[in-house]
C-alpha positions as CSV (number, residue, x, y, z in Angstrom):
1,X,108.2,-40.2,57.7
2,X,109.6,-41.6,54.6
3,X,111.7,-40.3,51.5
4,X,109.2,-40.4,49.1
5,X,106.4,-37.6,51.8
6,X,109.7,-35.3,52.2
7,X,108.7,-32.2,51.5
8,X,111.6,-31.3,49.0
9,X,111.5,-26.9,49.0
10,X,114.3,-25.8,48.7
11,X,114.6,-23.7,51.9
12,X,114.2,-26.2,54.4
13,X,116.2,-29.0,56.9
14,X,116.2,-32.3,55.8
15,X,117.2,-35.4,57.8
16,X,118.0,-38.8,57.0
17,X,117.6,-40.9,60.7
18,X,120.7,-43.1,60.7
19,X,120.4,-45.4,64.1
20,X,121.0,-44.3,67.8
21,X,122.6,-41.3,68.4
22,X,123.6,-40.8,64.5
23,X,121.6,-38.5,62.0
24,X,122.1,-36.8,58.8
25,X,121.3,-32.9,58.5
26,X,121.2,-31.2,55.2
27,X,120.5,-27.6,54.1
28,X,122.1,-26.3,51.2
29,X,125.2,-27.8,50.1
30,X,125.7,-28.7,53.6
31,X,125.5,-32.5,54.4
32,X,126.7,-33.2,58.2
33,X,126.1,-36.9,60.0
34,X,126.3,-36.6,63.5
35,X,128.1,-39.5,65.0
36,X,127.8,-42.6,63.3
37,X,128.0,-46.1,64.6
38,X,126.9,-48.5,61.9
39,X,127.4,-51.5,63.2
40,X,129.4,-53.9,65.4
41,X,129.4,-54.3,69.7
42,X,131.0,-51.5,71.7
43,X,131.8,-50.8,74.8
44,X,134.6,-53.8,75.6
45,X,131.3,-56.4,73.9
46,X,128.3,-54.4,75.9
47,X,126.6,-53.0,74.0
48,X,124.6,-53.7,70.6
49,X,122.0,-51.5,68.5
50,X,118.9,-51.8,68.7
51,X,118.0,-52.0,65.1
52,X,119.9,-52.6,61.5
53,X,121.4,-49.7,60.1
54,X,120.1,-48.5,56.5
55,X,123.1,-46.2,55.4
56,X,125.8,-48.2,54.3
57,X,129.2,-46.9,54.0
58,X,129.3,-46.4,50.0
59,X,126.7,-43.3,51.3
60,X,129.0,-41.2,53.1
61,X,130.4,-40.3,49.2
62,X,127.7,-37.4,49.8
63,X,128.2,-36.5,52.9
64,X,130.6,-33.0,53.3
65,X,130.9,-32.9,57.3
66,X,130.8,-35.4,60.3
67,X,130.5,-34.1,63.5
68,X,131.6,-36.7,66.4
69,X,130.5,-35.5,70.1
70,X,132.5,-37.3,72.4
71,X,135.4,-40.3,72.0
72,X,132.4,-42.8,73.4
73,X,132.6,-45.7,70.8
74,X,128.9,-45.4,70.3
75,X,129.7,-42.2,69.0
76,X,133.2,-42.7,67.9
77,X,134.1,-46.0,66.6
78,X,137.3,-45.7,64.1
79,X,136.4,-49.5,63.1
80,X,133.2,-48.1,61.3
81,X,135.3,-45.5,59.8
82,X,138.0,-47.7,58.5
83,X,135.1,-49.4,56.2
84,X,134.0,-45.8,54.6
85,X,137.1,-45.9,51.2
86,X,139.8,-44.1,51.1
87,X,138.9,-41.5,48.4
88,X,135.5,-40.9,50.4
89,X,137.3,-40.0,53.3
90,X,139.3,-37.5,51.8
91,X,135.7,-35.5,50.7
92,X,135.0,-34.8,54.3
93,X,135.6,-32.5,56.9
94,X,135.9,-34.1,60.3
95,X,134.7,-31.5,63.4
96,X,135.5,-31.9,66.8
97,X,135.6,-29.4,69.9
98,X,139.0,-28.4,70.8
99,X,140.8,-30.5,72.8
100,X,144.7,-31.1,74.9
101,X,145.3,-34.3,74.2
102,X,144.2,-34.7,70.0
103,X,143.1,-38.4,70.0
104,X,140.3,-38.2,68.1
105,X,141.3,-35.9,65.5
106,X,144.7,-37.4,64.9
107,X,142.6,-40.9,64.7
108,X,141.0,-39.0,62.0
109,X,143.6,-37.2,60.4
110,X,145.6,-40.7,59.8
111,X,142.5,-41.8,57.8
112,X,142.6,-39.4,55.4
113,X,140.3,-36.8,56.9
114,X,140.4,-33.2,57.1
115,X,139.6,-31.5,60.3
116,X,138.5,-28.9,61.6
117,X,138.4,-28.0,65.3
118,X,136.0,-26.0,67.3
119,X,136.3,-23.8,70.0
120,X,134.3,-24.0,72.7
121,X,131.2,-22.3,72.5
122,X,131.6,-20.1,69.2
123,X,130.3,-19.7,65.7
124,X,131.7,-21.2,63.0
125,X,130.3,-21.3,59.8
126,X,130.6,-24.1,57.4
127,X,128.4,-22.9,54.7
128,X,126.5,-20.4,53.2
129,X,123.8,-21.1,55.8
130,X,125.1,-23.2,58.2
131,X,126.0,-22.3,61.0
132,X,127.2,-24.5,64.3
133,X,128.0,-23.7,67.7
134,X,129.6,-26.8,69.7
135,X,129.9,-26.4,73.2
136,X,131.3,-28.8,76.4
137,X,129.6,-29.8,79.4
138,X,132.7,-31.8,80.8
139,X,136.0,-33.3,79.7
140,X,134.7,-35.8,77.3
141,X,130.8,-34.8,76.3
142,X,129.5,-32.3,74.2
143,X,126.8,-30.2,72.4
144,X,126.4,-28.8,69.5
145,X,123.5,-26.0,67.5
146,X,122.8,-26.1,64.1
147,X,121.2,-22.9,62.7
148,X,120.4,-23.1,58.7
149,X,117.5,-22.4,56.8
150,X,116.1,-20.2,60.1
151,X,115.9,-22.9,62.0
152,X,118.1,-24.1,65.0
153,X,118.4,-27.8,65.8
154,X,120.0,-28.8,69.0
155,X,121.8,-31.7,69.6
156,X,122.7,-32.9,73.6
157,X,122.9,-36.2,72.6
158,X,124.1,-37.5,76.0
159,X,125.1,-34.5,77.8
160,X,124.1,-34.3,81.6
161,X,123.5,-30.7,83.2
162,X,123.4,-31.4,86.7
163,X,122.2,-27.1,87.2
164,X,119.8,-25.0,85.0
165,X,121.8,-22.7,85.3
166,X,124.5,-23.6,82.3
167,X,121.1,-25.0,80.6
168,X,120.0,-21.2,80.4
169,X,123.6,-19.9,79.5
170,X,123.1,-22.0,76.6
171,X,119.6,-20.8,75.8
172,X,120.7,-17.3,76.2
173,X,123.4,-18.0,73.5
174,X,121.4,-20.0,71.1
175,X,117.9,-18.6,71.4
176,X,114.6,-20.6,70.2
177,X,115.0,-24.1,69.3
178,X,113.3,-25.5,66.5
179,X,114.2,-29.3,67.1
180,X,115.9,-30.7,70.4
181,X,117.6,-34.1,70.5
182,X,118.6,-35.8,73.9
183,X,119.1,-39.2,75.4
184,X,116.4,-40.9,76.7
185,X,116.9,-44.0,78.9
186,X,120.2,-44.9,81.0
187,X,123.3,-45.7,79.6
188,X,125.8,-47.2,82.0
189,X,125.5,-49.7,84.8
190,X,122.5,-49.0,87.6
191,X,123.0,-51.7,90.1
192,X,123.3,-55.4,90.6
193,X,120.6,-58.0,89.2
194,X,117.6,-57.9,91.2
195,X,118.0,-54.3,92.5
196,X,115.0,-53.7,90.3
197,X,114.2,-50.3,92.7
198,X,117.5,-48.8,91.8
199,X,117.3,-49.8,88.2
200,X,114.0,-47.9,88.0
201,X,115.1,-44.8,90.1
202,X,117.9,-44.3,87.1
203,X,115.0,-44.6,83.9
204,X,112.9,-42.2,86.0
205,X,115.9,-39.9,86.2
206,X,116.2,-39.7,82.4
207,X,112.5,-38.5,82.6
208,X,113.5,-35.6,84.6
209,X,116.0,-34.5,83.1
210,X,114.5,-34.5,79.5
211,X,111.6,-32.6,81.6
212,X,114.0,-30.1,82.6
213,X,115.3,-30.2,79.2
214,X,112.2,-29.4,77.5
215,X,111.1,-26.9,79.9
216,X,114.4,-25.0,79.6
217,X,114.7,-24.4,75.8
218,X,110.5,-25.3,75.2
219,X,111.2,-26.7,71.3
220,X,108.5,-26.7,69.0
221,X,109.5,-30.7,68.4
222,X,111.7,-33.3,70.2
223,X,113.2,-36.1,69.5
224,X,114.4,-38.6,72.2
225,X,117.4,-40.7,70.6
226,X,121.0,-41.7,71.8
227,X,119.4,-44.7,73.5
228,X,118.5,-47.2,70.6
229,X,121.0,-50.0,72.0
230,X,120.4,-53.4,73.9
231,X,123.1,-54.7,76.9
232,X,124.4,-57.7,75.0
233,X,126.8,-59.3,77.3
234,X,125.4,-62.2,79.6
235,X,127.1,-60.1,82.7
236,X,124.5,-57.0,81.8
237,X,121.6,-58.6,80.2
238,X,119.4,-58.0,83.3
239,X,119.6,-54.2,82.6
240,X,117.7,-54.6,79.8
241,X,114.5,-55.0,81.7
242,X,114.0,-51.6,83.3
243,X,115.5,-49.2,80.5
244,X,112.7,-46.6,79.2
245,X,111.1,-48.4,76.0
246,X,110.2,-45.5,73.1
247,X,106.6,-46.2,73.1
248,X,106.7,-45.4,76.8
249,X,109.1,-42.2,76.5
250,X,106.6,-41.0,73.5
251,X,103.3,-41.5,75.6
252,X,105.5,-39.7,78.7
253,X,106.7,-37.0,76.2
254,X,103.3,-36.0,74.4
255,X,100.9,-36.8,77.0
256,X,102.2,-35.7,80.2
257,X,104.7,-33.2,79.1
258,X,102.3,-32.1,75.9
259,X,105.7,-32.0,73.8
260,X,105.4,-32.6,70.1
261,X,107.8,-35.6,69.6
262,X,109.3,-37.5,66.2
263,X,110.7,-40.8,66.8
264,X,112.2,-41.8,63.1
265,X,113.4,-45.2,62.5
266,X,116.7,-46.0,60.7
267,X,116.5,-45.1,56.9
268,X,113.3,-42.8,57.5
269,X,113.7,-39.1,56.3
270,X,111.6,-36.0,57.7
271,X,112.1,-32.5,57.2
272,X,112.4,-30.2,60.4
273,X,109.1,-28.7,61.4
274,X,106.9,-30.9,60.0
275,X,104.3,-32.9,61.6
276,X,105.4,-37.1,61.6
277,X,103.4,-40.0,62.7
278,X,105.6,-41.9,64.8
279,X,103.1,-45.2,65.3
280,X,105.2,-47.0,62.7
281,X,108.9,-46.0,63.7
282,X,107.7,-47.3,67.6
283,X,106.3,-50.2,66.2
284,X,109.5,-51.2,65.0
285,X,111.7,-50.5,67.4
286,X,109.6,-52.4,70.0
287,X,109.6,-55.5,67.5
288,X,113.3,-55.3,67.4
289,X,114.0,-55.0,70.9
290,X,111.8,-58.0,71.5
291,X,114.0,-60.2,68.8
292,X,117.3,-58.7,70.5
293,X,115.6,-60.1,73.9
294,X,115.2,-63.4,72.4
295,X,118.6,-63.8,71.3
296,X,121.4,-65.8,73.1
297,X,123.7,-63.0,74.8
298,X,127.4,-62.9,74.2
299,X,129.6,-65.0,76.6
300,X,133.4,-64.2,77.1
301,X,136.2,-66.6,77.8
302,X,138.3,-66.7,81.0
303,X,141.8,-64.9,80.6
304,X,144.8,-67.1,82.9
305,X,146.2,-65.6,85.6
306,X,149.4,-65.4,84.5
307,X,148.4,-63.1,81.3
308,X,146.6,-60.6,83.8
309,X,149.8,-60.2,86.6
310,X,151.8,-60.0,82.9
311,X,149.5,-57.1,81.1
312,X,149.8,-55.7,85.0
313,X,153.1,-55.4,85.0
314,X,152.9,-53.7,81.9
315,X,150.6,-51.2,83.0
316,X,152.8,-50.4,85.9
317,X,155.9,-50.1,83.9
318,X,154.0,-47.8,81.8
319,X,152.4,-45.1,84.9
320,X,155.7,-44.8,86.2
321,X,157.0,-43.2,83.1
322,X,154.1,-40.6,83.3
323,X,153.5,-40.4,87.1
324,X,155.3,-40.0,90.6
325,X,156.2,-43.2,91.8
326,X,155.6,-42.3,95.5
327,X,151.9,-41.2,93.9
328,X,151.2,-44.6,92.6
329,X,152.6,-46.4,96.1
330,X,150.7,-45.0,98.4
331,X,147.3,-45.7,95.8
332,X,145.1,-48.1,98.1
333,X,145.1,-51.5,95.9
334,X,141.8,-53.1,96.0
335,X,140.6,-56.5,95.9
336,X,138.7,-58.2,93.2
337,X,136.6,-60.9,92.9
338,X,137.2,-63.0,89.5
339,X,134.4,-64.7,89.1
340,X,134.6,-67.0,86.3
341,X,138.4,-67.9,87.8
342,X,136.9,-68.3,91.4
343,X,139.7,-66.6,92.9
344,X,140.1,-63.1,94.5
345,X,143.1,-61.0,93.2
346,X,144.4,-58.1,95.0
347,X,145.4,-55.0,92.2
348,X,147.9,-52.4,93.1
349,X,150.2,-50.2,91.4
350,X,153.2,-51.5,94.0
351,X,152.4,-55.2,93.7
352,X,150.4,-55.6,90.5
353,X,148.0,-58.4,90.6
354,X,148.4,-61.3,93.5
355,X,146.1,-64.1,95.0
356,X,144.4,-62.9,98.4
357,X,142.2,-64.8,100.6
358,X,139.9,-63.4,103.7
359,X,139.9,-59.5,102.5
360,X,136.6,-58.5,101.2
361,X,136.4,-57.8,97.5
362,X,135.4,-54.3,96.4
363,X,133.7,-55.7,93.0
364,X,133.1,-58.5,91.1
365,X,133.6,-59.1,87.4
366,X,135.0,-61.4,85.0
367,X,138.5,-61.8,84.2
368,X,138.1,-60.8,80.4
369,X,136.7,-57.5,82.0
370,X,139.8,-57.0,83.9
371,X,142.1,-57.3,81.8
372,X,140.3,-54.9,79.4
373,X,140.8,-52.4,82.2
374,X,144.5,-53.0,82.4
375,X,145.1,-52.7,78.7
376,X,143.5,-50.1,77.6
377,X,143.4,-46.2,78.5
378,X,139.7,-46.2,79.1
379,X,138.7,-49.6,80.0
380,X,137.7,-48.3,83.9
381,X,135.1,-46.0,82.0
382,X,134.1,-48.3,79.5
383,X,133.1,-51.2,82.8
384,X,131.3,-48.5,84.1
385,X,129.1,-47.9,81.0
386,X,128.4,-51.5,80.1
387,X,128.0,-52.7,83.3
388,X,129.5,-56.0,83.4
389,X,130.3,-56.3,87.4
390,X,128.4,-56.1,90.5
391,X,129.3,-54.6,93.6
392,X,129.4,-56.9,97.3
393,X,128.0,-55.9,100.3
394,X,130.7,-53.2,102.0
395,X,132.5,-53.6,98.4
396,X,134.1,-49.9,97.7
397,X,133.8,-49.7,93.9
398,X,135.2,-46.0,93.9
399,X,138.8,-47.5,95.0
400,X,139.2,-49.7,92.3
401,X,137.4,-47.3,89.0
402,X,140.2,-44.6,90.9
403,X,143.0,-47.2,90.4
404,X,142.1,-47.1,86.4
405,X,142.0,-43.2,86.6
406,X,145.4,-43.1,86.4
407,X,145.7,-44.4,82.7
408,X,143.0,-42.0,81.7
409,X,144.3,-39.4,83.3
410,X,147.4,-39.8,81.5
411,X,145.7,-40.4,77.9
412,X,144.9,-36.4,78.6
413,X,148.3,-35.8,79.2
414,X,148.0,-35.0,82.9
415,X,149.3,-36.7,85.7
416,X,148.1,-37.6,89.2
417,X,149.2,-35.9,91.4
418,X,149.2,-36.2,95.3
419,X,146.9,-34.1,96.6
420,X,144.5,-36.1,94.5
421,X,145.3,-39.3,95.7
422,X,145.4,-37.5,99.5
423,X,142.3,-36.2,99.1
424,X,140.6,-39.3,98.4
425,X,142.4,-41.4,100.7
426,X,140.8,-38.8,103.3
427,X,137.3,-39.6,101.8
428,X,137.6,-43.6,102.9
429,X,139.2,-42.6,106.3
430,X,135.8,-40.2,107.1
431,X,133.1,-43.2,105.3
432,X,135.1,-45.2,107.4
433,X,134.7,-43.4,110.4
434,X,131.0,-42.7,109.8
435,X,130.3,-46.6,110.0
């Protein structure tokens, strides 16, 4: 629905649709944008929106509150933040669920914002009536419940709830839901190219759980988001063909599940509760996708050798500060396949990074990919999430993603600690014995 059919009462809750997961609530004097990615690849050059962005950064000089859910970069991207000036930054109140290690707020705080924190689970109030409850489902993800205006919006955005059971401790603390938001298509890698039964086994699972979703809190309206993005990268541009198109999820939603669904496009606006047609916004979204089908994917350039064994070392030098050396020995290295260098690589936190020949490689990926993993605190997440490897036959991708645990780990401020590292070294012994 657009600006100008807003119904403009002054009790009610407005939003502005910005792209992807991000929207903008208002009731009152409240304004709150719920993470906003503008523009720009994430995800080590994975991922891409869907569709241009309308708000432009000159916009957030109204906006009073930002809520970021998790330190995802589609959620979270401090290069998008830098852009917003200086003086706007200092208007607005960042919120973020309490946390050990403070990354994301201290990002924040060093750009001039002011934050607040949230415990887990509890009320706060943040006007004269608005009122959030942000919650966690896991280390990294969370939830959050707007109430304003009578009316209670939750967000999941891309929470997973493997039991109904914290779904309805959830329901019991926040009570009818006016609007529910929640992911609707896959969001992370779902097999090798051509595996076209697995791929489809994921979308389908994103139908179940928004079933389970909806069935749970039973909103009077839905809106499936936090999945407006294209795989981008010429190693993950075959995951494109089996993700769950909009027009599909709305037919799936309101026909099959008789849920009253709004899909809004960027720039539309749409007051909670109201009725939307949604043939345009789908419309346009399918168009787009098409266009971002037709266009060449990105490509990246091999990295030498020398510079991964060197950013290896580095990494090493850097665990053993934070970790038991004796931990990180007896890790089991495991081999790699470099693709675009045609050479397999054997990682380990005793020997670093050195040629092998005749061992079986446990994935393969680029070497732009692995060094991205070395460098950064997150990079064994982030080539989970955009998908830019494939696994061999009798490959054992859980032995190298646990090998780039250890950074992440750390980036919480914990260690890891032996009986981790025991317990999992058990786990191959018994798969290896069940073969």
């Amino acid at each position: 629905m657009r600006i100008d059919t807003v119904d403009q009462r002054k009790f009610a809750v407005r939003l502005t649709w910005v792209n992807h997961a991000s929207l903008l609530l208002e009731s009152g004097g409240v304004r709150l944008v719920c993470d906003p990615w503008i523009e720009g690849a994430v995800f080590n050059g994975g991922w891409r929106l869907m569709s241009p962005t309308k708000m432009r950064y000159d916009d957030f000089a109204n906006v009073t509150h930002i809520w970021f859910s998790h330190e995802h970069p589609d959620h979270f991207f401090p290069p998008n933040l830098k852009n917003i000036a200086e003086p706007i930054r200092r208007k607005i109140t960042v919120l973020f669920h309490e946390t050990r290690d403070k990354r994301v707020v201290d990002v924040c705080r060093s750009l001039g914002f002011a934050v607040q924190e949230l415990p887990n689970r509890t009320a706060v109030r943040i006007g004269d009536d608005f009122t959030i409850v942000c919650g966690r489902n896991d280390l990294i993800d969370s939830w959050i419940a707007i109430l304003g205006e009578g009316k209670t919006v939750l967000n999941l955005n891309d929470c997973v709830f493997p039991k109904n059971d914290e779904l309805s401790t959830m329901r019991s603390q926040i009570g009818k839901v006016d609007l529910l938001l929640s992911q609707f298509s896959y969001a992370n890698w779902v097999g090798n190219p051509g595996d076209v039964a697995t791929h489809r086994a994921h979308a389908m699972k994103k139908r179940v759980q928004m079933r389970a979703q909806i069935e749970m809190f039973r909103p009077r309206q839905f809106i499936p988001f936090a999945s407006y993005v294209y795989f981008c990268h010429e190693e993950n541009f075959y995951m494109n063909q089996s993700v769950n198109r909009i027009g599909d999820i709305f037919r799936f939603l309101t026909d099959e599940l008789g849920q009253e669904t709004v899909v809004l496009y960027p720039g539309d606006q749409w007051e909670v509760g109201l009725q939307c047609d949604s043939k345009e916004a789908i419309e346009k979204y399918e168009a787009d996708f098409q266009d971002d089908l037709s266009s060449p994917p990105l490509k990246s350039e091999p990295v030498d050798l020398r510079e991964l064994q060197s950013a290896m070392a580095n990494l090493i030098a850097k665990t053993r500060k934070k970790n038991s050396s004796l931990v990180l020995k007896v890790m089991p290295p495991s081999v790699v396949r470099l693709l675009d260098l045609r050479q397999d690589v054997e990682v380990s936190y005793r020997s670093g990074i050195r040629p092998v020949q005749g061992k079986r490689p446990d994935l393969v990926l680029s070497s732009e990919s692995l060094l991205y993993c070395i460098e950064t605190d997150w990079g064994g997440e982030t080539l989970k999430i955009n998908g830019r490897f494939e696994v061999p036959a009798g490959g054992n991708p859980a032995r190298f993603f646990r090998l780039f645990r250890v950074p992440q780990y750390n980036s919480y401020g914990s260690d890891v600690n032996l009986r981790f590292v025991a317990g999992r070294l058990l786990d191959g012994v018994r798969r290896h014995a069940s073969h």
